[in-house]
C-alpha positions in Angstrom: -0.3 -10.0 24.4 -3.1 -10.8 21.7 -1.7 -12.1 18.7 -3.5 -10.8 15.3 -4.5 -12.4 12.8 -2.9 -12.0 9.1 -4.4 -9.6 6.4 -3.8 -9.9 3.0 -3.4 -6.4 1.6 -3.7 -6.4 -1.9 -0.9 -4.9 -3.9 -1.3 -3.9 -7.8 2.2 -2.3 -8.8 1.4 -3.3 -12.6 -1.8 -3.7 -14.4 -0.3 -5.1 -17.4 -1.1 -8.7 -16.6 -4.7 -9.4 -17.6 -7.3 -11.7 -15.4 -9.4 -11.0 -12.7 -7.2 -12.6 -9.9 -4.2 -14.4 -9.4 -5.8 -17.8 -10.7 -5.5 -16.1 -14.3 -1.4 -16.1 -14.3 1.2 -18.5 -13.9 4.7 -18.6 -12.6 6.9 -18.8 -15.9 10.1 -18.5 -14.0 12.0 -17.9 -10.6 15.5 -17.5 -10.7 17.9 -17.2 -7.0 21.3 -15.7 -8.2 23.6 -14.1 -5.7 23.3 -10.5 -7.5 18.9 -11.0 -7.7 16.0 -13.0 -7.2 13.9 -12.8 -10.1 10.0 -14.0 -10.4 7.9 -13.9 -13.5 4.6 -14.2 -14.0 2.5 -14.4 -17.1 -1.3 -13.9 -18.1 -3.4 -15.9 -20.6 -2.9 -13.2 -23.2 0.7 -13.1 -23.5 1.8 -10.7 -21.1 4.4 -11.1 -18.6 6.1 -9.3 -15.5 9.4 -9.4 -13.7 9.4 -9.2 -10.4 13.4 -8.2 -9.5 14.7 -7.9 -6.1 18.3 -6.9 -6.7 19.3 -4.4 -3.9 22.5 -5.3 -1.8 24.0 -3.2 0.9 21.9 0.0 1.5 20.1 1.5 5.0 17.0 -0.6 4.5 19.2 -4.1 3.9 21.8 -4.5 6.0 22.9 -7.8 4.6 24.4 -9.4 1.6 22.0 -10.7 0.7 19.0 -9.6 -2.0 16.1 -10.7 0.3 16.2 -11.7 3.9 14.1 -14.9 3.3 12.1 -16.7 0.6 9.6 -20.0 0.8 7.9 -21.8 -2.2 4.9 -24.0 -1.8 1.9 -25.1 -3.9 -1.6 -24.5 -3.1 -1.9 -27.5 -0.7 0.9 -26.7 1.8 -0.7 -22.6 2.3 -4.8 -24.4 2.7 -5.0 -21.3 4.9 -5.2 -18.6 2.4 -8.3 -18.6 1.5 -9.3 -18.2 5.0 -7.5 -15.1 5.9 -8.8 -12.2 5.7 -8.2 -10.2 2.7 -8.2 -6.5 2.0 -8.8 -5.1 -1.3 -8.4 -1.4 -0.8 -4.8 -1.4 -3.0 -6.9 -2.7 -5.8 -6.4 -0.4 -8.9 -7.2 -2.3 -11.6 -10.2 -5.4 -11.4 -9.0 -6.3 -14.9 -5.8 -7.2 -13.7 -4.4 -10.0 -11.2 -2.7 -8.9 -8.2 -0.2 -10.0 -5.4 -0.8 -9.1 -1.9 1.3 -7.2 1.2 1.0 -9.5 4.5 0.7 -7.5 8.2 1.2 -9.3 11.1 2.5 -11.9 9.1 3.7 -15.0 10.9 6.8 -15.1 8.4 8.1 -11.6 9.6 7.4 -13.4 13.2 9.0 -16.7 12.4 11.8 -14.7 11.0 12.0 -12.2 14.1 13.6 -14.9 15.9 16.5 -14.2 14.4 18.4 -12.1 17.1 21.1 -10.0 14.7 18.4 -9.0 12.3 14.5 -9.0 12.3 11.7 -7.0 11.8 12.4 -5.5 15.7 15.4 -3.7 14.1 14.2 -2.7 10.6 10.8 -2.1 11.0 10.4 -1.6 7.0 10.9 -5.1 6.5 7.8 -6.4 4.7 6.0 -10.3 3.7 5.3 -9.8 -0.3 3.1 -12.7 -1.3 2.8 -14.0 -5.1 0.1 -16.6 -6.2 -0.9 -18.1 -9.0 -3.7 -21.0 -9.2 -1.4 -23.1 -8.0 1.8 -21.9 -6.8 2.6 -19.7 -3.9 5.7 -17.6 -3.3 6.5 -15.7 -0.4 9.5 -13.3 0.1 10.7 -11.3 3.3 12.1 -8.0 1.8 12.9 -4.6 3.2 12.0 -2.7 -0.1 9.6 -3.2 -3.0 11.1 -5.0 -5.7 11.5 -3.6 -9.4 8.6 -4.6 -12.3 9.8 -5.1 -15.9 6.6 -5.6 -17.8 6.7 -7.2 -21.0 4.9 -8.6 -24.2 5.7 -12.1 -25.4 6.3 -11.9 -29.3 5.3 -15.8 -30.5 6.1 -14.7 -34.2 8.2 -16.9 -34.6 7.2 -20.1 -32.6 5.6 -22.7 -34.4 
Protein backbone atom coordinates (compact mmCIF):
# COMPACT_ATOMS: atom_id res chain seq x y z
CA UNK A 1 0.00 0.00 0.00
CA UNK A 2 1.23 3.72 -0.88
CA UNK A 3 1.96 5.62 1.95
CA UNK A 4 0.88 9.52 1.77
CA UNK A 5 2.51 12.13 2.44
CA UNK A 6 1.48 14.57 5.51
CA UNK A 7 -0.66 17.80 4.94
CA UNK A 8 -0.75 20.45 7.16
CA UNK A 9 -4.37 21.70 7.30
CA UNK A 10 -4.51 24.89 8.74
CA UNK A 11 -6.71 25.43 11.76
CA UNK A 12 -7.86 29.04 13.02
CA UNK A 13 -10.35 28.36 16.07
CA UNK A 14 -9.41 32.03 17.43
CA UNK A 15 -8.41 35.14 15.67
CA UNK A 16 -7.59 37.01 18.62
CA UNK A 17 -3.88 36.51 18.41
CA UNK A 18 -2.40 39.06 16.04
CA UNK A 19 0.56 38.25 13.34
CA UNK A 20 0.51 36.91 10.05
CA UNK A 21 1.77 33.25 11.00
CA UNK A 22 2.86 31.36 13.74
CA UNK A 23 6.45 33.10 13.80
CA UNK A 24 4.48 36.23 15.30
CA UNK A 25 3.60 34.22 18.78
CA UNK A 26 5.27 32.54 21.42
CA UNK A 27 4.73 29.67 23.77
CA UNK A 28 4.23 31.54 27.20
CA UNK A 29 3.27 28.32 29.01
CA UNK A 30 2.45 24.48 28.87
CA UNK A 31 1.35 22.98 31.80
CA UNK A 32 0.71 18.61 31.97
CA UNK A 33 -1.59 18.10 35.05
CA UNK A 34 -3.47 14.89 35.56
CA UNK A 35 -7.03 16.82 35.28
CA UNK A 36 -5.59 19.04 31.79
CA UNK A 37 -2.96 19.84 29.53
CA UNK A 38 -2.81 23.42 29.06
CA UNK A 39 -0.82 25.52 26.18
CA UNK A 40 -0.63 29.19 25.83
CA UNK A 41 0.35 31.27 23.30
CA UNK A 42 0.85 34.94 23.11
CA UNK A 43 1.11 37.65 20.19
CA UNK A 44 3.37 40.75 20.04
CA UNK A 45 0.47 42.89 21.05
CA UNK A 46 -0.46 41.45 24.20
CA UNK A 47 -2.90 38.94 23.52
CA UNK A 48 -2.89 35.49 24.67
CA UNK A 49 -4.86 32.06 24.20
CA UNK A 50 -5.35 28.92 26.22
CA UNK A 51 -5.38 26.05 24.55
CA UNK A 52 -7.19 23.33 27.29
CA UNK A 53 -7.55 19.79 26.66
CA UNK A 54 -9.33 18.62 29.86
CA UNK A 55 -11.83 15.81 28.74
CA UNK A 56 -11.53 12.43 30.73
CA UNK A 57 -13.75 9.48 30.17
CA UNK A 58 -16.34 10.05 27.41
CA UNK A 59 -17.10 7.98 23.89
CA UNK A 60 -14.39 9.77 21.94
CA UNK A 61 -11.52 9.11 24.90
CA UNK A 62 -11.61 5.98 26.20
CA UNK A 63 -8.75 6.47 28.57
CA UNK A 64 -7.76 8.32 31.69
CA UNK A 65 -6.03 10.17 30.30
CA UNK A 66 -6.57 14.03 28.83
CA UNK A 67 -4.64 13.35 25.50
CA UNK A 68 -3.54 10.13 24.10
CA UNK A 69 0.04 11.45 23.35
CA UNK A 70 2.11 14.67 23.31
CA UNK A 71 5.84 15.54 21.91
CA UNK A 72 7.79 18.88 22.27
CA UNK A 73 10.63 19.84 20.07
CA UNK A 74 12.26 23.05 18.77
CA UNK A 75 12.47 24.05 15.22
CA UNK A 76 15.63 21.97 14.54
CA UNK A 77 14.38 18.51 15.58
CA UNK A 78 10.79 18.98 13.00
CA UNK A 79 13.47 20.54 9.82
CA UNK A 80 10.65 18.85 7.89
CA UNK A 81 7.91 21.26 8.24
CA UNK A 82 8.60 23.53 6.05
CA UNK A 83 8.68 20.90 3.45
CA UNK A 84 5.34 19.46 3.88
CA UNK A 85 2.77 20.39 2.11
CA UNK A 86 0.46 22.81 3.57
CA UNK A 87 -3.18 23.67 3.06
CA UNK A 88 -4.61 26.90 3.83
CA UNK A 89 -8.21 26.46 3.06
CA UNK A 90 -9.24 26.63 7.18
CA UNK A 91 -7.69 30.07 7.00
CA UNK A 92 -10.20 32.72 8.34
CA UNK A 93 -8.37 35.29 9.44
CA UNK A 94 -4.62 36.46 7.48
CA UNK A 95 -4.25 38.89 10.36
CA UNK A 96 -4.07 36.22 12.70
CA UNK A 97 -1.51 33.29 13.38
CA UNK A 98 -2.76 29.88 13.16
CA UNK A 99 -2.06 26.16 14.22
CA UNK A 100 -2.55 23.42 11.88
CA UNK A 101 -4.64 19.78 11.71
CA UNK A 102 -2.14 16.90 10.37
CA UNK A 103 -3.82 13.95 7.97
CA UNK A 104 -1.92 11.07 7.44
CA UNK A 105 0.13 12.04 10.06
CA UNK A 106 3.03 9.72 10.93
CA UNK A 107 2.24 10.45 14.83
CA UNK A 108 -1.38 8.97 14.56
CA UNK A 109 0.76 6.03 12.62
CA UNK A 110 3.58 5.77 15.14
CA UNK A 111 0.87 5.77 17.70
CA UNK A 112 -1.35 3.08 15.81
CA UNK A 113 0.97 0.63 16.96
CA UNK A 114 -0.42 0.63 20.00
CA UNK A 115 -2.69 -2.59 19.87
CA UNK A 116 -5.56 -1.65 22.73
CA UNK A 117 -6.03 1.81 21.37
CA UNK A 118 -5.18 3.63 18.09
CA UNK A 119 -6.50 5.52 15.41
CA UNK A 120 -7.91 1.88 13.87
CA UNK A 121 -10.42 1.91 16.77
CA UNK A 122 -11.31 5.58 17.16
CA UNK A 123 -11.15 6.89 13.92
CA UNK A 124 -11.83 10.61 15.39
CA UNK A 125 -8.55 10.63 16.83
CA UNK A 126 -6.70 13.69 15.40
CA UNK A 127 -2.60 15.23 15.23
CA UNK A 128 -3.15 19.04 16.39
CA UNK A 129 0.12 20.87 15.70
CA UNK A 130 1.18 24.27 17.57
CA UNK A 131 4.27 26.35 16.32
CA UNK A 132 5.73 29.23 17.24
CA UNK A 133 9.22 30.64 15.58
CA UNK A 134 10.81 28.31 17.45
CA UNK A 135 8.96 25.83 19.30
CA UNK A 136 6.79 22.98 18.12
CA UNK A 137 4.11 21.13 19.92
CA UNK A 138 2.26 18.30 18.87
CA UNK A 139 -0.65 16.53 20.59
CA UNK A 140 -2.73 13.30 19.67
CA UNK A 141 -6.30 14.09 20.83
CA UNK A 142 -9.73 12.68 20.02
CA UNK A 143 -11.59 16.11 20.37
CA UNK A 144 -10.70 19.78 19.79
CA UNK A 145 -9.54 21.34 22.79
CA UNK A 146 -11.18 24.40 24.49
CA UNK A 147 -9.74 28.29 23.68
CA UNK A 148 -9.78 30.85 26.51
CA UNK A 149 -8.69 34.02 24.81
CA UNK A 150 -7.40 36.75 26.80
CA UNK A 151 -5.80 40.31 27.16
CA UNK A 152 -2.66 40.83 29.18
CA UNK A 153 -3.28 43.94 31.47
CA UNK A 154 0.61 45.29 32.13
CA UNK A 155 -0.84 48.19 34.27
CA UNK A 156 0.82 47.41 36.77
CA UNK A 157 4.24 46.01 35.66
CA UNK A 158 7.00 48.22 35.84
Amino acid sequence: MLKKDEILHVWQPVTSLVGRNPAEMQFVDIQRHNDYLKIVFQDFHDNQVEIIYDQLYNSSTPTEYVVWAFRYSTEYGRPDLHTIESDFSGLVDSHSPYFFKVSNSKFIEWFDRNPLINSKLYPNLEHHLFISGDEVFEVLSAYEPRFVEKKIDKTFEK
